[in-house]
Phi, psi and omega in degrees: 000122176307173173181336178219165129244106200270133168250146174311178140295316191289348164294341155306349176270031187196355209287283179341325186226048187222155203217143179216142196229143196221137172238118171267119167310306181264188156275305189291011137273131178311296183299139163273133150329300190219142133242177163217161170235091204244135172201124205265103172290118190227113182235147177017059150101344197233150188267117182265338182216155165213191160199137195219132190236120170235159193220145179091052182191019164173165204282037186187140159330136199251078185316089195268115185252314175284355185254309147303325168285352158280340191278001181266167180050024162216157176320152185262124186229180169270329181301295186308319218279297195312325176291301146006288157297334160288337205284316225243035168217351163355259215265037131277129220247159203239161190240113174057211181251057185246012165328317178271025156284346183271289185313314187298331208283293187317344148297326185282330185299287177269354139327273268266352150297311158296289184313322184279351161293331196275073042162151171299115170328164164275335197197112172275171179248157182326153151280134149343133173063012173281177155293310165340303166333104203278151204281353190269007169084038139264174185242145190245023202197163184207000000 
């Protein structure tokens, strides 16, 4: 059981903007399909550093460095997050019939870069079918 996670000091630059997104074929499943992880430096409106990361679309989490270095030194736009997101399923090859993991990841890929532009919540809400999850069957989340 995980119980801490120690983060550098230099992760505070990314504390403000940053979003991790998990797409499950079920809820009640553990494992993701696809995820992304994005975390944004944003001084006066321009992304000055970024880092992106994805899981379920190869055999270890996946570092997008290139797709980062586009997102660095310009405004955070939607536009930008989609090339961004092409830069970074580029050179991804489909296995077998898991081909429509390239498109989901790439959707997933620039939610998960929007949202982290609009700033990190202070408080996310449970994902569906957690133990968190609040029980009366609204759904509090979007």
């Amino acid at each position: 059981m995980i119980v801490a996670v120690r983060l550098p000091a230099s992760a505070a630059h990314f504390a403000s903007h940053a979003r991790y997104l998990k797409v499950r074929e079920r809820t009640s499943f553990a494992f993701a399909v696809v995820s992304a992880a994005a975390a944004l430096r944003i001084e006066d409106d321009t992304i000055v550093e970024a880092r992106l990361a994805l899981g379920g679309v190869a055999m270890k989490p996946w570092r997008a460095r290139e797709a980062e270095l586009i997102l660095a030194g310009k405004p955070a736009h939607h536009s930008l997050f989609h090339r961004a997101a092409e830069a970074a399923l580029a050179a991804a090859k489909p296995s077998g019939d898991n081909g429509f993991k390239i498109e989901l990841a790439r959707r997933t890929v620039a939610r998960a870069l929007t949202l982290a532009a609009a700033g990190t919540p202070e408080r996310l809400p449970a994902l569906p079918a957690s133990p968190f999850a609040v029980l009366s069957g609204v759904v509090s989340h979007v």
